[in-house]
N, C-alpha and C positions, 0 to 999 in steps of 0.2 A: 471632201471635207479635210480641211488641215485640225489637227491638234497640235495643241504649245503645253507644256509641260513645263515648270522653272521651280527651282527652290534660289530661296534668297535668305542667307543668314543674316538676320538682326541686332544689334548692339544691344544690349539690356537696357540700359540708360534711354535709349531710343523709342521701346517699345511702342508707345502711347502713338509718338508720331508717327512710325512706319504704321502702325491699324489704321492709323486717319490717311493717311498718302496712298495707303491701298484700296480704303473704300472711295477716296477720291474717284481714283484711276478707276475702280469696276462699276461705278455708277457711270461715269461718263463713254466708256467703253464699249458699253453694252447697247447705246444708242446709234452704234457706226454701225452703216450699213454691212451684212455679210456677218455680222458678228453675232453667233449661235448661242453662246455663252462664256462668259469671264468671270470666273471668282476666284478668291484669293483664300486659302484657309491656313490656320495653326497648327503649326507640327505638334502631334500629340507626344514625341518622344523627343520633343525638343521647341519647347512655347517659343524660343527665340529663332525660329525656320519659320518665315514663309511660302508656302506654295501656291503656286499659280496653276491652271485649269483651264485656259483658252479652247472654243471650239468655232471656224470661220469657214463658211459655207466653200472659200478659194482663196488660193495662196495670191491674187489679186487685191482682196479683202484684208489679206495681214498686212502686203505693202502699206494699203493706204492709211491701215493704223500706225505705223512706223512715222505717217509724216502728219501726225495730226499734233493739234497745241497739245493736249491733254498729254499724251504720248511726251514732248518736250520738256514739258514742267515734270514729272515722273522723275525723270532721267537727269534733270538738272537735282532735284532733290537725294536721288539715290546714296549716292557716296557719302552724304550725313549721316545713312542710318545701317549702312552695309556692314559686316564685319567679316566677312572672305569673300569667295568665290561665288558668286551666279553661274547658276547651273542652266541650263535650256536645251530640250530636244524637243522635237517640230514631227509630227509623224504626218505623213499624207496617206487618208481614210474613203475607201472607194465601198461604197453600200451596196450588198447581192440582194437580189430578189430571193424571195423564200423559193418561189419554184429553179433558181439556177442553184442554189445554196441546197439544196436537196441529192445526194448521191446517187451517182444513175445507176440504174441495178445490171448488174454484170450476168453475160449470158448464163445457163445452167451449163456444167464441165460435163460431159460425157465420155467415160471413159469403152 
């Protein structure tokens, strides 16, 4: 599993539009294959921060978000409502079974 992670600062004068461009994006998102889930939420110590939440079954599945319309229009709108830096980190997430996730018990020390 890949996770995406982003913070996107907002222009204040902006707000209304970047809420509506980000439910755009996580409504239409959420329906591309391999995609586990996409939300967007409000910085609580900062309303004008975006943060993003992505989770994609394989990093197959992010590419082809990359090349989708939805994806395009996003990215064409962005720079209206940005006010610095986008942030993004990508983690890739491998799931243990409870029986390998479990600690193997070490022999008894006899001294």
């Amino acid at each position: 599993m890949i996770i995406v992670h982003g913070t996107i600062p907002i222009k204040p004068d902006c707000r209304e539009q970047a809420l509506k461009l980000a439910r755009l994006m996580a409504e239409a998102t959420r329906s591309e294959i391999g995609c586990i889930s996409y939300e967007f939420y409000v910085g609580l110590s900062d309303p004008n921060t975006l943060m993003l939440f992505q989770e994609w079954e394989s990093m197959e599945a992010l590419m082809g978000h990359f090349q989708t319309e939805h994806m395009d229009d996003f990215l064409k709108e962005l720079p209206d409502i940005v006010s610095g830096e986008i942030t993004t980190k990508r983690y890739a997430v491998q799931s243990v079974d409870e029986d390998e996730a479990a600690p193997e018990e070490s022999p008894p020390i006899i001294h």
